[in-house]
SEMIKE-672002 format. One record per residue: chain; residue in one letter; x, y, z of N, C-alpha, C in turn; residue number from 0. Coordinates in pm, 1 decimal. Each point is the difference from the previous one (the first is absolute). Layout:
% SEMIKE-672002
<site A, a, <X, Y, Z>, <X, Y, Z>, <X, Y, Z>, NUM>
...
This chain:
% SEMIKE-672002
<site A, x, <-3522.8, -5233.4, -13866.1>, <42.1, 86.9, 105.5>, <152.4, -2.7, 1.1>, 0>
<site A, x, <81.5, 125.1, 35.2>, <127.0, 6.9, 5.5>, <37.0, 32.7, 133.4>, 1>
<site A, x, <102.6, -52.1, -17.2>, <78.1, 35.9, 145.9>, <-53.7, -59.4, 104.6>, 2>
<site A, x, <63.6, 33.3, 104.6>, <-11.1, -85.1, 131.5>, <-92.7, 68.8, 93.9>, 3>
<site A, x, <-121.2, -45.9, 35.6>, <-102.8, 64.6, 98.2>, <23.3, -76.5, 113.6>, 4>
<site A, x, <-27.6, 66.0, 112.3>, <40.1, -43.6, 146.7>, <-185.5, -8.2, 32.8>, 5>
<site A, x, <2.0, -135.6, 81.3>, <-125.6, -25.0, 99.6>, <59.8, -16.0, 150.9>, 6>
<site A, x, <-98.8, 38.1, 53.8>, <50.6, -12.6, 205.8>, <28.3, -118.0, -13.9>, 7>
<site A, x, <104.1, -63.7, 58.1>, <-33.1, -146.3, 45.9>, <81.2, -61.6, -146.7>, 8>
<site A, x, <-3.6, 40.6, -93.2>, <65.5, -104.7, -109.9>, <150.7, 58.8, -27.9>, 9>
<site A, x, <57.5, -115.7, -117.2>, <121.1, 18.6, -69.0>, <-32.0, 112.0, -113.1>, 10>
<site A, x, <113.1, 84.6, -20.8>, <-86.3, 100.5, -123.8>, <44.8, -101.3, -116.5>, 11>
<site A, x, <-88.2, 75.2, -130.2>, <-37.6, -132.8, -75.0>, <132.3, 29.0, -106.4>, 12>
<site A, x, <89.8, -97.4, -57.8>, <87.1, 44.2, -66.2>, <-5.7, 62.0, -121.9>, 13>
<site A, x, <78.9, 58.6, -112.6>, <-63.3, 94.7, -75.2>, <-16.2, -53.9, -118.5>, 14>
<site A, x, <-101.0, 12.1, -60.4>, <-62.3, -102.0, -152.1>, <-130.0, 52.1, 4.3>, 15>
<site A, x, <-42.8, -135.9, -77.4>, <-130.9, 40.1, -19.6>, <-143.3, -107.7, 119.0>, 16>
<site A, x, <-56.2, 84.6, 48.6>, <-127.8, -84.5, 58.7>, <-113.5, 54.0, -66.1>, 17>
<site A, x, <-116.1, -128.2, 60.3>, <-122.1, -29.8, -89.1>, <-68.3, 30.7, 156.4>, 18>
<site A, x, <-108.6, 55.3, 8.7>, <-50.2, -7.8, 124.6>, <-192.6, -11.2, -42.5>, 19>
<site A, x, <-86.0, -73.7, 85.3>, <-124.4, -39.0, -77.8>, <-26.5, 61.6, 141.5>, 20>
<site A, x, <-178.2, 7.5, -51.9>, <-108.5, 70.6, 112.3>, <-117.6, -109.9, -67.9>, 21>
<site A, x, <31.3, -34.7, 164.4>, <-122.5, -111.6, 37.2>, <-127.8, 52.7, 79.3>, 22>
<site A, x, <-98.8, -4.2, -106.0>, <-130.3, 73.1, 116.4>, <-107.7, -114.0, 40.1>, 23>
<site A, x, <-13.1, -22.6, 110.2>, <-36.0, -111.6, 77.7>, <-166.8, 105.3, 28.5>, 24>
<site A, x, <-74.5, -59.2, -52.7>, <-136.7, 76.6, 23.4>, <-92.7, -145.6, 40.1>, 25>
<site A, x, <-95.1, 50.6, 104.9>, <-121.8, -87.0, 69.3>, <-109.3, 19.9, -95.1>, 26>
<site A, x, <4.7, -51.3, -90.0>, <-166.6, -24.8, -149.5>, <-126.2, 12.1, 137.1>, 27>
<site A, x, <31.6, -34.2, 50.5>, <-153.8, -41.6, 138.4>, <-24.6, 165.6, 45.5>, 28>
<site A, x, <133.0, 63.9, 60.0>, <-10.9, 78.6, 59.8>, <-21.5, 134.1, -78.5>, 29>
<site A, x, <-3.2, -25.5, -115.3>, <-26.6, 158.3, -98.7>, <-151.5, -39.8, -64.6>, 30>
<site A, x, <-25.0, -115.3, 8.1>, <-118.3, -17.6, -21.2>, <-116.5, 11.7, 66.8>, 31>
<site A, x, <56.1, 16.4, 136.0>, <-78.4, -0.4, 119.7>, <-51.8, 191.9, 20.4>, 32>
<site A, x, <95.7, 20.5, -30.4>, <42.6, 144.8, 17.6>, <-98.6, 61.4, -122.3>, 33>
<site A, x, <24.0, -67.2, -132.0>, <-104.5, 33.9, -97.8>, <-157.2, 24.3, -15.6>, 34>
<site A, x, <-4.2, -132.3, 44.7>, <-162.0, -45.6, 37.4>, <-27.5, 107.9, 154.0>, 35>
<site A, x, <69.6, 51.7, 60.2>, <-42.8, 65.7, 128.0>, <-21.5, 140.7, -99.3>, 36>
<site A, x, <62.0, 56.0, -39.2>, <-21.8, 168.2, -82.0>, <-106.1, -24.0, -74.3>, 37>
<site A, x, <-13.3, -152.2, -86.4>, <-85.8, -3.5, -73.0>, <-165.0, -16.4, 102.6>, 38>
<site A, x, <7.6, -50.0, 55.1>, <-144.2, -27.8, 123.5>, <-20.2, 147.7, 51.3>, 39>
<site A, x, <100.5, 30.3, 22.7>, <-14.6, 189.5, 53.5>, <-23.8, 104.0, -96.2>, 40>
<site A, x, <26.6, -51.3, -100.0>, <-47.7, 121.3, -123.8>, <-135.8, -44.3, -58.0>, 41>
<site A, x, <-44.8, -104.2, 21.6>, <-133.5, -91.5, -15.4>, <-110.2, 56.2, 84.8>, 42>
<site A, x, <42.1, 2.9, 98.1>, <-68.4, -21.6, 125.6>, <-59.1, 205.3, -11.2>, 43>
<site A, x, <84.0, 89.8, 8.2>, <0.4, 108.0, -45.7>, <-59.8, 26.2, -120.1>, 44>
<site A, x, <-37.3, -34.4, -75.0>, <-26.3, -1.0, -151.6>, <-156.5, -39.7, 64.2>, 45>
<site A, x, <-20.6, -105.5, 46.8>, <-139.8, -75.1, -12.9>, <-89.3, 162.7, 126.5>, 46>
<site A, x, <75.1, 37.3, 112.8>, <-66.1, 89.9, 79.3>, <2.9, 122.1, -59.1>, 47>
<site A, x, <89.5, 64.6, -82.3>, <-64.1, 52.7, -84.1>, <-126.4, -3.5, -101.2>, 48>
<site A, x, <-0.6, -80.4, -64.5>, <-103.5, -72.2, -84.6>, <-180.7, 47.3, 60.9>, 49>
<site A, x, <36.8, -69.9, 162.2>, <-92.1, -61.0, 76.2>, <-75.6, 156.6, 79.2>, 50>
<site A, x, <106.0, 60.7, 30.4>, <-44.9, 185.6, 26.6>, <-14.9, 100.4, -104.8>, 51>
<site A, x, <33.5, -17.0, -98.0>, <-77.7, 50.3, -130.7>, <-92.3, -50.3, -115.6>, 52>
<site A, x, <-45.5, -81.7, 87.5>, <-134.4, -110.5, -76.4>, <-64.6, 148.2, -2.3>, 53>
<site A, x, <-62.6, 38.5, 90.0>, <-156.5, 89.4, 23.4>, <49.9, 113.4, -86.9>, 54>
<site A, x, <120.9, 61.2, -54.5>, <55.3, 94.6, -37.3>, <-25.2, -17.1, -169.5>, 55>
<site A, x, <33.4, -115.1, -23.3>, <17.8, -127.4, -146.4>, <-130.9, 13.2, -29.7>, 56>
<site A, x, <-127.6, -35.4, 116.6>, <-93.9, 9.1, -86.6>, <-91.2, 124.6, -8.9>, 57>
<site A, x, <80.3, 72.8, 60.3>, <-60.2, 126.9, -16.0>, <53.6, 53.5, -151.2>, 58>
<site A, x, <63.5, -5.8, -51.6>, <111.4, -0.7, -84.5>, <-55.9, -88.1, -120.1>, 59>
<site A, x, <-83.5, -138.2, -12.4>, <-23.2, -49.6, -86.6>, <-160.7, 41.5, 0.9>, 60>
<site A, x, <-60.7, 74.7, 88.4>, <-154.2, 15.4, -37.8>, <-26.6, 158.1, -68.5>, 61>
<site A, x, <101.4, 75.3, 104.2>, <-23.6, 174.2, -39.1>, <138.9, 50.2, -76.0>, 62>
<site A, x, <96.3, -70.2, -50.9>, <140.7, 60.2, -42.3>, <38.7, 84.9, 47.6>, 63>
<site A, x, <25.5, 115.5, -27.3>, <116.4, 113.0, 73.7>, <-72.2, 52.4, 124.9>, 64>
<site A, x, <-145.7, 23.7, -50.5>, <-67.0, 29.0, 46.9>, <-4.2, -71.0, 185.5>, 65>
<site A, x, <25.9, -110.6, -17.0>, <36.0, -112.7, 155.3>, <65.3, 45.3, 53.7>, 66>
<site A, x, <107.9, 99.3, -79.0>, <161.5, 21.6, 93.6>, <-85.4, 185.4, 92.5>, 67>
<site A, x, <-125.5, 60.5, -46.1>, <-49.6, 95.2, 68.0>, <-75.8, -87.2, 106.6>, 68>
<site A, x, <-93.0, -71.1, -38.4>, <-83.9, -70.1, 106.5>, <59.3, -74.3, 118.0>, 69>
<site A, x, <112.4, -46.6, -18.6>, <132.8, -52.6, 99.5>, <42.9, 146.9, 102.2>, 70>
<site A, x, <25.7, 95.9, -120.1>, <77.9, 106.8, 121.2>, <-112.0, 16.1, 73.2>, 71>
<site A, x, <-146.2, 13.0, -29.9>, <-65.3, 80.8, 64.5>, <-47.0, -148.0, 155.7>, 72>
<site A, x, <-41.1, -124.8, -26.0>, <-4.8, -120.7, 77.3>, <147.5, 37.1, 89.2>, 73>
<site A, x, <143.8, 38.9, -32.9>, <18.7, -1.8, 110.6>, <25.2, 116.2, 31.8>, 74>
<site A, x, <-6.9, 88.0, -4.3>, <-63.3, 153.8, 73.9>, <-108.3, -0.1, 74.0>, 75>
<site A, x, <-88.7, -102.9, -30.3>, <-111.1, -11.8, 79.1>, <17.4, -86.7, 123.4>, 76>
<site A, x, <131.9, -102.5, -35.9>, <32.9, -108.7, 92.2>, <100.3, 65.4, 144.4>, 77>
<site A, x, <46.4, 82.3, -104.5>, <122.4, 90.3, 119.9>, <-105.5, 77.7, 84.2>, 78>
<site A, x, <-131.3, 103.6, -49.4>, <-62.4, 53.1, 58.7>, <-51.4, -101.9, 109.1>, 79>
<site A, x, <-66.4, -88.2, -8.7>, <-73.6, -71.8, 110.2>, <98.0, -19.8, 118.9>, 80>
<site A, x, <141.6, -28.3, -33.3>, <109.1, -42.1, 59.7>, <-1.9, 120.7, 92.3>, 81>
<site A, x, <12.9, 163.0, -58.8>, <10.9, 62.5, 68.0>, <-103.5, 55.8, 62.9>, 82>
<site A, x, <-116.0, -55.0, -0.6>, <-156.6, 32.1, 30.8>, <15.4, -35.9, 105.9>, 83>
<site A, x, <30.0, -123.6, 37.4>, <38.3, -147.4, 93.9>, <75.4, 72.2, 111.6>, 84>
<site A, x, <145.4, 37.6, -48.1>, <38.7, 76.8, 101.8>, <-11.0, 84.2, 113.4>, 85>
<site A, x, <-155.7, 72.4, -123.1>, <-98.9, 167.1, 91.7>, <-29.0, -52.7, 119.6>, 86>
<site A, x, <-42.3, -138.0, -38.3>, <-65.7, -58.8, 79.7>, <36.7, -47.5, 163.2>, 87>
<site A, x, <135.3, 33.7, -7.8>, <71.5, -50.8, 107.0>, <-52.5, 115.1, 132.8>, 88>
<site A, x, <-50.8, -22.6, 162.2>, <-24.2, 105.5, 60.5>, <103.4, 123.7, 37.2>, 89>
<site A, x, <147.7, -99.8, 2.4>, <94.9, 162.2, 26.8>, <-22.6, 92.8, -80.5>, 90>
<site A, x, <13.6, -29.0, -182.6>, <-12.0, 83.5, -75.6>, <-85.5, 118.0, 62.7>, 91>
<site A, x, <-144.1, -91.3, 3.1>, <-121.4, 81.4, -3.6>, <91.3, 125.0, 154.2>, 92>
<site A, x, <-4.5, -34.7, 62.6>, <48.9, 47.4, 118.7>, <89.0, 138.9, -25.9>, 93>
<site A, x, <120.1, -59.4, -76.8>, <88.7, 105.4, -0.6>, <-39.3, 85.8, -93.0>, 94>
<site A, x, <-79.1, -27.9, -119.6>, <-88.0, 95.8, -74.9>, <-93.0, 77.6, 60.6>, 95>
<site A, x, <-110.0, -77.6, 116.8>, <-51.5, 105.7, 86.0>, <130.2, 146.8, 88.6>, 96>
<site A, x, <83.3, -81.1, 57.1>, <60.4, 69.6, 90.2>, <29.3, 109.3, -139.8>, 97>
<site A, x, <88.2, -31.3, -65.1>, <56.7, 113.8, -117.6>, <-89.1, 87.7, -46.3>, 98>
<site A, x, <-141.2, 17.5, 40.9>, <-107.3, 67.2, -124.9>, <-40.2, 76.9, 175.1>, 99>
<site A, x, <-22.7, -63.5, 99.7>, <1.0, 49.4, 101.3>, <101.2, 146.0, 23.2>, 100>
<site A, x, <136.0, -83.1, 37.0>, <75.9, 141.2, -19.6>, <-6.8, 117.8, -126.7>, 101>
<site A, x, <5.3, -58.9, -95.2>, <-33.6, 114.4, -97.0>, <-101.5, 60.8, -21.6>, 102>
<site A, x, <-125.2, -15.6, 81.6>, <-135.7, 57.0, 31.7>, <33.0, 128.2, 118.6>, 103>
<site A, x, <76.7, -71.3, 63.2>, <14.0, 131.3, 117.1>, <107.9, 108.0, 4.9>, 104>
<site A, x, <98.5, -77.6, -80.4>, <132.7, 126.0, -82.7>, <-100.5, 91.9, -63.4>, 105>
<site A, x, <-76.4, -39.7, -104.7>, <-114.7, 72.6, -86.5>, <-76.8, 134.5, 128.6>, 106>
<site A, x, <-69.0, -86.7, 84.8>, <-70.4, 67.0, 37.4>, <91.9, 132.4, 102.7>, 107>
<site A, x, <89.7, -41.9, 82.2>, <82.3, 90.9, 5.8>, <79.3, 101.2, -55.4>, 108>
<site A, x, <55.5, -25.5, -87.8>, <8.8, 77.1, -126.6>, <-119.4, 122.9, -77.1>, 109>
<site A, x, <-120.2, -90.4, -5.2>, <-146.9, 90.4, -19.3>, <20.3, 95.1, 111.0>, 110>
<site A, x, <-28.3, -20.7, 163.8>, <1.7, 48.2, 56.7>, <120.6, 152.0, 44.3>, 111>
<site A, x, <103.1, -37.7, -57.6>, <81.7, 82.8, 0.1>, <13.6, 145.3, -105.1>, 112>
<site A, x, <-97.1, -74.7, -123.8>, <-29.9, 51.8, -52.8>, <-94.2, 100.6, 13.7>, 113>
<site A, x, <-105.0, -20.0, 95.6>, <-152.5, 56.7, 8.4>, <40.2, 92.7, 82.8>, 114>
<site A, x, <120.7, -79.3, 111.0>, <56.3, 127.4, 101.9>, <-0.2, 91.9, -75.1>, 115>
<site A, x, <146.1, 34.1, -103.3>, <66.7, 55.4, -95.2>, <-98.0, 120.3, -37.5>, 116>
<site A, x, <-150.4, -89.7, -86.1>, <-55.1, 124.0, -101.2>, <-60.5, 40.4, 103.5>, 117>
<site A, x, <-62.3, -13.8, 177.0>, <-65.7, 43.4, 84.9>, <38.3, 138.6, 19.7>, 118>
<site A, x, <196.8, 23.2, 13.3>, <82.2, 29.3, 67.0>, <-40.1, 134.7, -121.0>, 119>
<site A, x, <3.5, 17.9, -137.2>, <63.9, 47.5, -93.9>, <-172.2, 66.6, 38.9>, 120>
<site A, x, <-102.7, -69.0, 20.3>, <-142.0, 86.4, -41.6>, <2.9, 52.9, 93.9>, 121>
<site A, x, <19.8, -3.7, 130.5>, <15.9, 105.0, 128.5>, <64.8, 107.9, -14.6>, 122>
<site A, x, <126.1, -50.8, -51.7>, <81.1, 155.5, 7.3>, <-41.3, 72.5, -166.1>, 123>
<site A, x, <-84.4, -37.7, -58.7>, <-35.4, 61.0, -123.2>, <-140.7, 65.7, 98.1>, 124>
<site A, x, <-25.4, -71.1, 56.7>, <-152.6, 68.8, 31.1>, <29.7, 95.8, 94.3>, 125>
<site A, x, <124.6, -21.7, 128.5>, <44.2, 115.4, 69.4>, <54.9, 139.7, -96.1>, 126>
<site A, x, <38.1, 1.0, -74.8>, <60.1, 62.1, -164.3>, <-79.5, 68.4, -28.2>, 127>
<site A, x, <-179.5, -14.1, -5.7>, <-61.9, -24.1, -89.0>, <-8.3, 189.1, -51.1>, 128>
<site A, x, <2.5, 77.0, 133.7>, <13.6, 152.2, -40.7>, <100.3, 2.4, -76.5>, 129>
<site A, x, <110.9, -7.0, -4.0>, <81.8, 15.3, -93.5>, <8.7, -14.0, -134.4>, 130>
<site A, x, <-73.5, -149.2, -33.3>, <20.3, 7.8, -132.1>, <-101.3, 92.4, -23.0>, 131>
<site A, x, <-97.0, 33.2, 49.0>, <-123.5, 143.0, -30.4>, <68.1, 126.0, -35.7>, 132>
<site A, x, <117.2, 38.6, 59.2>, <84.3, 65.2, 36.6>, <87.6, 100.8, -143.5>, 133>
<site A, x, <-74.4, 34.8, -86.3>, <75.4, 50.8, -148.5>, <176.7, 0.7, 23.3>, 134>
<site A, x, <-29.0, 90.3, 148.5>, <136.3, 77.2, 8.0>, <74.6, -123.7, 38.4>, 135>
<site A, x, <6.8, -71.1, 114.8>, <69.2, -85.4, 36.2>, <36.9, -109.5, -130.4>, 136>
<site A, x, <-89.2, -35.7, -73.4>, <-18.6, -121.3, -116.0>, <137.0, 57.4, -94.5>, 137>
<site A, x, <-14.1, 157.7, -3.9>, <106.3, 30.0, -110.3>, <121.2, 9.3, 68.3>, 138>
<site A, x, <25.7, 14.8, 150.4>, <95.8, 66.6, 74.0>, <106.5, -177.8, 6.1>, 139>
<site A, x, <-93.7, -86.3, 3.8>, <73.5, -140.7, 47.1>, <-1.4, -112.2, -186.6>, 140>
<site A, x, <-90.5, 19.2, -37.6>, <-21.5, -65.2, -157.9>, <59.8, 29.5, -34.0>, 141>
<site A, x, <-48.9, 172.5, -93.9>, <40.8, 38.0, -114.9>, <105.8, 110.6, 29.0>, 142>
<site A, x, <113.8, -40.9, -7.2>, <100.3, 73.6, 58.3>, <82.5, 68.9, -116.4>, 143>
């Protein structure tokens, strides 16, 4: 190193040459401790993996690829029950009644508005009804 470097607190160092060393003071206990902990946690992870794809493994060592269909379909069947389970709950049932309820009587109102409608259209066709008989009128208002 050359020249003179200044520290807070010290003499600056005069100008020549210095040697300066790096001392690394490490705890052997404490990186070992630290080791064996990632290592128990990547273990520990490793083995519950292992342990939740057993039933998967031997589906896998009895039917081959074939296991990886019989799996999707076991849990498609597992999610279904799950959501079977749910039906089962009484609000559901409830608010599914109420919802099929209202949309029964929107329907039927709607029908009804309807029946008004073609009632409305066959009256005044049937009040009409000389008219459309009517050659002259048919061509005078139709066929123009």
């Amino acid at each position: 190193m050359h020249g003179a470097s200044w520290v807070p607190g010290k003499k600056p160092c005069p100008k020549g040459e210095a040697r300066s060393e790096l001392v690394i003071e490490s705890d052997e206990k404490a990186i070992a401790g630290i080791r064996d902990g990632i290592h128990s946690s990547l273990d520990g992870t490793y083995r519950n993996l292992v342990d939740s794809m057993q039933e998967y493994q031997q589906l896998w060592d009895k039917y081959g690829v074939i296991g990886l269909e019989i799996a999707r379909a076991k849990g498609f069947s597992e999610a279904a029950v799950g959501w079977v389970t749910e039906f089962g709950e009484a609000e559901y049932w409830k608010e599914l009644g109420n919802s099929i309820s209202d949309a029964f009587w929107r329907a039927l109102d709607a029908a009804q508005a309807a029946y008004d409608g073609v009632e409305d259209i066959i009256e005044d066709a049937y009040e009409k009804r000389g008219q459309f008989l009517d050659k002259d009128w048919y061509a005078q208002k139709v066929i123009k």
